[in-house]
N, C-alpha and C positions, 0 to 999 in steps of 0.2 A: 148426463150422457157419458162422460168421463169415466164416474163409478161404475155405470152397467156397463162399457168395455171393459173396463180392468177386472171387472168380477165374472163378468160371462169367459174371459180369456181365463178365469184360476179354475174355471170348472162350477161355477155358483149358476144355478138359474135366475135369470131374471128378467122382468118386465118392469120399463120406464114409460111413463104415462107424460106427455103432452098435450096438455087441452086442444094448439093451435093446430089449423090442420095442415099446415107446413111451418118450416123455419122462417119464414121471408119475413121478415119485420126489421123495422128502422130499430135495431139495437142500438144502444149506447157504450156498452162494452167490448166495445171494438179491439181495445190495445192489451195486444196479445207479449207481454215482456219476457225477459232471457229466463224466467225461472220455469213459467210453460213452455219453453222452447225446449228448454232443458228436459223436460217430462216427455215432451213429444219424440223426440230425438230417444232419448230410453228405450221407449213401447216399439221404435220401427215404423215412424209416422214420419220424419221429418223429412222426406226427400218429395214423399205426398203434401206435407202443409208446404212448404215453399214452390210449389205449384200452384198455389192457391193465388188469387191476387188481391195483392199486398203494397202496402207504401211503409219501405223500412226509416227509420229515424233512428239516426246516433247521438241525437244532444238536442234539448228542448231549453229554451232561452222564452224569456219575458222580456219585453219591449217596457219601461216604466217611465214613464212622462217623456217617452222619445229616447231613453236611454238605454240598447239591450243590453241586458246581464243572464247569464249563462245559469240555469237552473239545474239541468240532469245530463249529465256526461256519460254516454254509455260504450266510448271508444274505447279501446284497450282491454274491455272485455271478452275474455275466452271461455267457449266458443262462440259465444251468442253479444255482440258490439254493436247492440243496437235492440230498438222496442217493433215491434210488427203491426201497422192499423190492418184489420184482418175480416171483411165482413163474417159475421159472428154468424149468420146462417149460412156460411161456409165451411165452417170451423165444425157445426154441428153437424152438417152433413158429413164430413169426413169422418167422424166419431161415429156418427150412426151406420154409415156405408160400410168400415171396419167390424163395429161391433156386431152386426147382422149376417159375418159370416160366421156367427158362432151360433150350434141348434140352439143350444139357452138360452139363448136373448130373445127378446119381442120387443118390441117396440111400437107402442098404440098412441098412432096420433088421432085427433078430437076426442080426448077422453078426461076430464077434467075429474081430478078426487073435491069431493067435497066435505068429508065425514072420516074418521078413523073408526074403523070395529074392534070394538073391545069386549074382553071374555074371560073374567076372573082377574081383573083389573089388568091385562095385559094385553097389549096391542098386538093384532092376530092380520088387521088387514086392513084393505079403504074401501069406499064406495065413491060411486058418482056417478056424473052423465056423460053420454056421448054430446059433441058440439056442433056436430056437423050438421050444415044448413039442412033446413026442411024439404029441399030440391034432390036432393043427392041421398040424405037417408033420416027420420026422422029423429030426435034426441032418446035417448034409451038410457035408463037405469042400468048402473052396473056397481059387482062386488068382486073383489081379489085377496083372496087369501095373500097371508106373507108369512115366513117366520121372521122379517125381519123390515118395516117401511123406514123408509127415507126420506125424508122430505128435502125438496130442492126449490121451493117451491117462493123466494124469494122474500121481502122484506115485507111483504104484507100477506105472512103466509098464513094459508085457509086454514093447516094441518097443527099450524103452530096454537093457534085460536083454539081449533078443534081438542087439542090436547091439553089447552089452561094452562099452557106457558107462557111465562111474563117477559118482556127483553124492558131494559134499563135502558131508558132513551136519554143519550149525552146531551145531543143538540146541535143544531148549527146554523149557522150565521143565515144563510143562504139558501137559495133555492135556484131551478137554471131553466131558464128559456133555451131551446136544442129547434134549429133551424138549420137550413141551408143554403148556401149561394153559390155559383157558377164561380170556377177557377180555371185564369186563363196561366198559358206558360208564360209570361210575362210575369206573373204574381212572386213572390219569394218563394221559394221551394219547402224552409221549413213549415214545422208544427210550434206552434206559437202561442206566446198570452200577450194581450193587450192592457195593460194598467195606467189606468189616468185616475185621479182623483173623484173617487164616490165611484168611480165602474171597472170594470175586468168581464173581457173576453179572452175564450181560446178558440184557436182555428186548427182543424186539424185536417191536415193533406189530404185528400182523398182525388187525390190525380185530378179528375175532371170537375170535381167542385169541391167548394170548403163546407166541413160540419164544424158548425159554432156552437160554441156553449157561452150564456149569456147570463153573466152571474145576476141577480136580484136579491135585495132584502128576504130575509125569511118572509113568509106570508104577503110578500107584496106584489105578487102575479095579478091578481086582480083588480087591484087599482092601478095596476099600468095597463093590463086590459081595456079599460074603461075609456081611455085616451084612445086618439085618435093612431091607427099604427103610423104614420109619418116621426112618431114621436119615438120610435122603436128604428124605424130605417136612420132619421137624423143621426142619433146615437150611436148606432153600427158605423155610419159613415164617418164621423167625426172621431171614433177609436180607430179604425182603419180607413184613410183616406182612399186607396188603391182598390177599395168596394162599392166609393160613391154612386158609381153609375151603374151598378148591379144590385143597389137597394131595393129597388123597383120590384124587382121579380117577387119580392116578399108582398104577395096581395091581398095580406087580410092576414086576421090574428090568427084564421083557421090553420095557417103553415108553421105555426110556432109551437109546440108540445112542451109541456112544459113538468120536468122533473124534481117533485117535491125532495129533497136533501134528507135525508132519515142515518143517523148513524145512533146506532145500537146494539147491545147484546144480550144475549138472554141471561135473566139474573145467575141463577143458580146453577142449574144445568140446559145441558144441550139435547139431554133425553129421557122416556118413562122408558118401561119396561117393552120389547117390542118393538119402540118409536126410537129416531135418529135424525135432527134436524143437524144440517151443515149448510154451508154459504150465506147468500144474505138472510135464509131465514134464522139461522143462529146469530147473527153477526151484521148486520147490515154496513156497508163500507162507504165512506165520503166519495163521491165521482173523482176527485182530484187526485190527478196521475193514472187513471185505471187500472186503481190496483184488484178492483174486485173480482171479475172473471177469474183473475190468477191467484188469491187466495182462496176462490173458491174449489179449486182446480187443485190447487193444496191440500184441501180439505176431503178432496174426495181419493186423494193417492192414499192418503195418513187413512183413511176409511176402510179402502181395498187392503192396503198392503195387513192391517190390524184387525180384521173382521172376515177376509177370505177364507182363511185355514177354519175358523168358527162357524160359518155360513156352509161348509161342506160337510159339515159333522151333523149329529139327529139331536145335540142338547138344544134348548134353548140359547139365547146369546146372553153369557150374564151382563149384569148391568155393570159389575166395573169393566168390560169391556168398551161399553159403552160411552162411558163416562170418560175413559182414556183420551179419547178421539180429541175434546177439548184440551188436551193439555200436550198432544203429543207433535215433532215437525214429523214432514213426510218421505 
């Protein structure tokens, strides 16, 4: 959403594709940090996103067997002294509501790409279907010329597969149970980790209740499944006493989603000829600290700013343009 404002504002036509048929979904990349701030504030957004509502954080501390220690200090920072928890289909709203007052933009929600069109080995466009339920209009086949796709399309991308790009998976420890519980103003005010021996929780402000992230063994979601959830609220309680008696509300494993950890990059390059993967589908990023929205958000200035003046011209985009993208800040 980022890219197609900043490219529809240089004068590029363009159409962003969204499978869902709105924003509204329990995102995880909520934490919007001073470097998007920074971006936003550039374009002539920032007096609109701080109307948004938002729980600002200047310093994030970990609790470690009862003893806090100070992890991220964001005071003293100018302009931006402090991180923003930011419902993310807020965020896109405000992107898209901007970007849509520009004629070149479209913006097609339930439209999911599933397929790249290729034509003398270069990438010319996508296909897919429409998603929208059977009551409102049925699913339909569709195609979109491009001179140029982008895929945004995350860490388990369709486009990325579709194109026979390999990403180099590092690995990680971990994997995260992502719940929620009721927060009263009695509770701490910060954004927090909980570290005891064999567990770590984080809680993050969200004014009227906390969003936990509930670290587990790589692949071991399933056999804590298996157990009875008592064994999941205990746990919570016993890292945070001051939740014991709002365990409860957690009625079944159905309320727990649970975030497989994937940090990777793609080997070689980030594109064919035509095609342009960035964010997590180039790159996928570890949930801790939320850094990902805001490299991805990185990835798509360094995109605009290197590929606009290209995109309004009749050549082809060459591929060291392409290829730049990976190597360049924005």
């Amino acid at each position: 959403m980022m890219l197609g404002l900043l490219l529809a504002r240089a004068g590029v036509e363009v159409v962003v594709l969204e499978k869902h048929v709105d924003f509204l979904r329990d995102f995880r990349g909520d934490t919007v940090h001073p470097s998007t701030m920074m971006v936003l504030d550039q374009i002539g957004l920032r007096s609109r996103f701080e109307q948004l509502p938002q729980h600002r954080v200047s310093h994030l501390a970990g609790i470690v067997s009862g003893r806090e220690q100070q992890a991220i200090d964001f005071r003293g920072l100018a302009p931006f002294e402090y991180l923003a928890l930011v419902p993310q289909w807020d965020l896109l709203a405000l992107l898209a509501d901007e970007a849509q007052k520009h004629a070149n933009f479209r913006l097609h929600m339930s439209h999911r790409a599933d397929a790249i069109i290729e034509r003398d080995g270069r990438v010319v466009g996508v296909r897919g279907q429409t998603t929208s339920t059977a009551d409102v209009a049925p699913p339909a086949a569709f195609e979109i010329a491009a001179d140029l796709v982008v895929a945004c399309d995350g860490r388990h991308s369709t486009l990325r597969a579709a194109a026979g790009l390999k990403a180099h998976e590092f690995g990680a420890p971990m994997d995260v149970l992502w719940f929620r519980l009721p927060r009263k103003e009695s509770d701490p005010p910060e954004t927090f980790g909980l570290i005891e021996r064999g567990h770590m929780m984080v809680l993050l402000n969200r004014s009227d209740y906390w969003q936990i992230a509930y670290l587990v063994p790589k692949g071991g979601d399933a056999a804590l499944r298996e157990q009875p959830i008592d064994v999941l609220r205990e746990s919570v309680a016993k890292l945070a006493s001051f939740l014991a008696e709002r365990v409860d509300t957690i009625a079944s494993w159905n309320d727990i989603k649970t975030l497989e950890v994937h940090i990777d990059r793609l080997q070689k390059q980030w594109h064919r000829p035509g095609l342009l993967l960035i964010g997590d589908a180039a790159h996928a990023m570890s949930p801790i600290g939320g850094v990902g929205i805001n490299l991805a958000i990185q990835d798509a200035v360094a995109t605009a700013n290197r590929l606009a003046p290209l995109l309004r011209g009749t050549e082809p985009i060459p591929e060291s343009a392409l290829a730049s993208i990976a190597e360049q800040p924005c």
